[in-house]
C-alpha positions as CSV (number, residue, x, y, z in Angstrom):
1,X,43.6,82.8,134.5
2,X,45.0,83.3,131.2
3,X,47.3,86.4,129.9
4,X,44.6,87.3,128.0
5,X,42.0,87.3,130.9
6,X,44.6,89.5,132.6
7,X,45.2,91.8,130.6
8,X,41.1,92.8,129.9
9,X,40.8,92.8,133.7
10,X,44.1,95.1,133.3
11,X,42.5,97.3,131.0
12,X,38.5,97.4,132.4
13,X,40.7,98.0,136.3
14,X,42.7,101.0,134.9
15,X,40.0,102.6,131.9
16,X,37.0,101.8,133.0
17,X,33.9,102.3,130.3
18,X,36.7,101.9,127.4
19,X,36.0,97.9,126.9
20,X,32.7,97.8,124.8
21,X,32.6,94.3,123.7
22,X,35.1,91.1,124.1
23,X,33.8,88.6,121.5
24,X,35.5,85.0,121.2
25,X,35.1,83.6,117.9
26,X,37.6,80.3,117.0
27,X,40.0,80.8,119.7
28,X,40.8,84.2,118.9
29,X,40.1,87.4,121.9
30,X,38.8,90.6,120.4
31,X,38.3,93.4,122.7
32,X,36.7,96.3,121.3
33,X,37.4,99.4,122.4
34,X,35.7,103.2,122.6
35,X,38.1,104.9,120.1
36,X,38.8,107.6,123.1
37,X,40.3,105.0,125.2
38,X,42.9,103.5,122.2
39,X,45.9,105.2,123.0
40,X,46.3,105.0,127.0
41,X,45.1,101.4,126.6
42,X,47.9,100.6,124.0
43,X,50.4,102.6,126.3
44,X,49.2,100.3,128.9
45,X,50.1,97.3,126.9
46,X,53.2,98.5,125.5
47,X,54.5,99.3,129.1
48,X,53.5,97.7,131.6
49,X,55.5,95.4,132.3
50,X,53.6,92.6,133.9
51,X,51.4,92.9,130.6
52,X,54.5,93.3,128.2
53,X,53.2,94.0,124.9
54,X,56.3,94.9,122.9
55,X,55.5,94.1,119.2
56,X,52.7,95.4,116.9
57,X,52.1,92.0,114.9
58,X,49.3,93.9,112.6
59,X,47.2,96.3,112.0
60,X,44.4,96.3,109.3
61,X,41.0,98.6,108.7
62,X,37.6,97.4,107.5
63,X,34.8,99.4,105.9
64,X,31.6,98.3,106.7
65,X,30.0,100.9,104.6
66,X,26.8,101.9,104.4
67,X,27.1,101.0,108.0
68,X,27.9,103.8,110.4
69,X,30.4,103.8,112.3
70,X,31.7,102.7,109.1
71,X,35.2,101.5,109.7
72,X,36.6,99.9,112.1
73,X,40.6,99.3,112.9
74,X,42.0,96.4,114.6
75,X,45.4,96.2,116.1
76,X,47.2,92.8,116.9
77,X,49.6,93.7,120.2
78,X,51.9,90.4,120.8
79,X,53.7,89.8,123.8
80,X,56.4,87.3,123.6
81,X,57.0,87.1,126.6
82,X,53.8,85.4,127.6
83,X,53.0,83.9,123.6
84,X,50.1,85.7,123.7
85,X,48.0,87.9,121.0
86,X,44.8,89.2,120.6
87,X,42.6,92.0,118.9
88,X,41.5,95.6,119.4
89,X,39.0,96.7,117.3
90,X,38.0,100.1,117.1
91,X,35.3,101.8,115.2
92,X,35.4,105.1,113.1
93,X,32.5,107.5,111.6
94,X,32.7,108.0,108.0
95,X,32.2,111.9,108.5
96,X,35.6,112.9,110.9
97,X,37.6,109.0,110.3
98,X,40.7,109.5,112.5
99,X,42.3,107.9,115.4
100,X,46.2,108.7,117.4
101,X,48.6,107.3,115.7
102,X,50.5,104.5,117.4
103,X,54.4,105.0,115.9
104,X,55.1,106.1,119.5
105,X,54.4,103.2,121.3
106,X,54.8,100.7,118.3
107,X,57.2,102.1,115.5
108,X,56.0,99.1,113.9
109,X,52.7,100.8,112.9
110,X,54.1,103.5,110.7
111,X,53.5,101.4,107.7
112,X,50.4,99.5,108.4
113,X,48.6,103.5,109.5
114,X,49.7,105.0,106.0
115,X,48.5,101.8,104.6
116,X,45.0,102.1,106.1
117,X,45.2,106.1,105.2
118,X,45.9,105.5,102.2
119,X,43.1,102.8,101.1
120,X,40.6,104.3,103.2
121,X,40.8,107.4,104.0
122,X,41.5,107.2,108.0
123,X,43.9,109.7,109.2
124,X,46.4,108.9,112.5
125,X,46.6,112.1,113.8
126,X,50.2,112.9,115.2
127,X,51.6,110.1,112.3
128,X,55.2,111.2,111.4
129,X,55.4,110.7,107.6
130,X,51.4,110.3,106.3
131,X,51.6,110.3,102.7
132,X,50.6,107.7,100.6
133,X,52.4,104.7,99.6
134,X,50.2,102.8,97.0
135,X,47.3,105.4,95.4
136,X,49.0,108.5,93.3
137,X,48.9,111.6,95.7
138,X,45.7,113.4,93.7
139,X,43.5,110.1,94.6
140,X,40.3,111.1,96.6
């Protein structure tokens, strides 16, 4: 069984309901996840520590607009340990776009989070410095 495979059986043992889809498309895992479920599941990556998920390698939102939910935020938790990566994708509503911010378990997505605020409007609730960094603060 590979890290990957163990850490979805990881997640689907400990949250149940909270994996909605895994989807393997050119080699690459992407577990998608009910947006309820996204910040135990990250904790649970970040410290576990047969899991070891240590590094944030990305993060990056999509609009799939006029699509509802219409954006969706994926996450790329790396664990060197093990070599491994792989996605969680989350989907947003357009009307109330906001998700926990993730600075606590990976400082490494402060910039990435004010980046997606930013171009698209989704708010990290709990975020310790949200203001923009590329739009001019009266942009709507």
């Amino acid at each position: 069984m590979s890290h990957i495979e163990k850490t979805i059986a990881a997640i689907r043992d400990r949250y149940v309901g909270a994996v909605e889809d895994v989807v393997e498309f050119r080699g690459e895992t992407t577990v998608v996840l009910a947006a309820d479920a996204l910040l135990s599941v990250c904790q649970l990556l970040r410290y576990d520590a047969a899991l070891d998920y240590k590094f944030l390698a990305d993060l990056g939102a999509v609009d799939y607009y006029p699509h509802e939910p219409r954006f969706a935020v994926a996450y790329i938790p790396y664990s060197m340990q093990h070599n491994t990566r792989f996605r969680i994708k989350v989907f947003v509503p357009s009307g109330v776009p906001e998700l926990p911010t993730m600075t606590g378990v990976w400082p490494s997505a402060d910039w990435p989070e004010r980046e997606a605020w930013d171009l698209m409007g989704i708010k990290f609730a709990g975020h310790p410095d949200l203001r923009r960094i590329l739009m001019p603060a009266e942009w709507e």
